[in-house]
N, C-alpha and C positions, 0 to 999 in steps of 0.2 A: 504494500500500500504506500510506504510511505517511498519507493521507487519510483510508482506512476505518478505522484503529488511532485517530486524532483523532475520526471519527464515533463510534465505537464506547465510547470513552472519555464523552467527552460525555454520551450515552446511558446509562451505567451512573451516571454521577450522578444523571443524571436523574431515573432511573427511579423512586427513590421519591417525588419531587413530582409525577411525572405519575401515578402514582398513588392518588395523595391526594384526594380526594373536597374538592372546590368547596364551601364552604358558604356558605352565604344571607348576605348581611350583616347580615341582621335576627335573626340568631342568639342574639344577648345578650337581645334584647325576647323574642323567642318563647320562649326558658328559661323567663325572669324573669313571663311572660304564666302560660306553662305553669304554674309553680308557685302561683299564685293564682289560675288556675283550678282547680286541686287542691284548696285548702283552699275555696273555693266551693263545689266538687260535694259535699266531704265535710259540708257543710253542710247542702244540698239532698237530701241523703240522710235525715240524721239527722234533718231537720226532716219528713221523710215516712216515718219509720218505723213510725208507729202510724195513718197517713194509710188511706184506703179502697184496694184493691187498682190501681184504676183510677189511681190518683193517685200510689200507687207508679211502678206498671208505665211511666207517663211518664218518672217520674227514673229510673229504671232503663237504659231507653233512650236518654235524653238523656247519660246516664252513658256508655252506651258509645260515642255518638258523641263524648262529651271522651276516650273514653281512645284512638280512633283516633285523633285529633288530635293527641294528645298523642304516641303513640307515630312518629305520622311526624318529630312533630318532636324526637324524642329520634333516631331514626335518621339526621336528616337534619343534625342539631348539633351532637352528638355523636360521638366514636369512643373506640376503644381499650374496654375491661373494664367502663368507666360505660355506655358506648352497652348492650352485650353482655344487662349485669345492668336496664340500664332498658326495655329493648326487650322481654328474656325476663317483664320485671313487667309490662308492659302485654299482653303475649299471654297469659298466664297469667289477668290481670283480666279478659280481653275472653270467654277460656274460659269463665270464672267466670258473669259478666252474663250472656251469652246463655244460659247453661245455665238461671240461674234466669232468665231470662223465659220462655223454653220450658216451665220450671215451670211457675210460677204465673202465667204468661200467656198461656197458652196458645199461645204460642210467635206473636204478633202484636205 
């Protein structure tokens, strides 16, 4: 009895570090990546704004494969109310791009 009461104890401390989600050690670089890949794309954007539809429609796309990237790795580096609000902005942007490429790209 008083073994399961020691197991059991144990396990209640535990239990919120085994519940803690592992992150990558590369977690500092991939933030610090992420964020200048950000001001890049916002770059690459503005630099094809008056650009021919075709040459949009690339950044566009390219666009949404940084913001899946980006959002894995805000999910995966991240936690607590930053994770929550940076996760909920890149599904929201991702909403966003694919709606207009479906636009004005005919959804290709």
């Amino acid at each position: 009895m008083r073994r399961t009461l020691s197991f059991a104890f144990v396990l209640l401390l535990a239990g919120p570090a085994l519940a803690q989600q592992q992150r990558p050690a590369t977690c500092s670089r991939d933030l610090f990546q992420n964020e200048a890949g950000f001001r890049l794309q916002q770059t690459k954007l503005a630099q094809v704004a008056s650009a021919d539809q075709a040459t949009q429609c690339r950044a566009y796309r390219e666009h949404v494969g940084y913001l899946q990237k980006s959002r894995t790795i805000f999910a995966t580096c991240q936690s607590g109310g930053e994770r929550a609000r940076n996760v909920a902005e890149m599904d929201s942007e991702l909403v966003n791009y694919r709606a207009l490429i479906a636009n004005r790209c005919g959804g290709r």
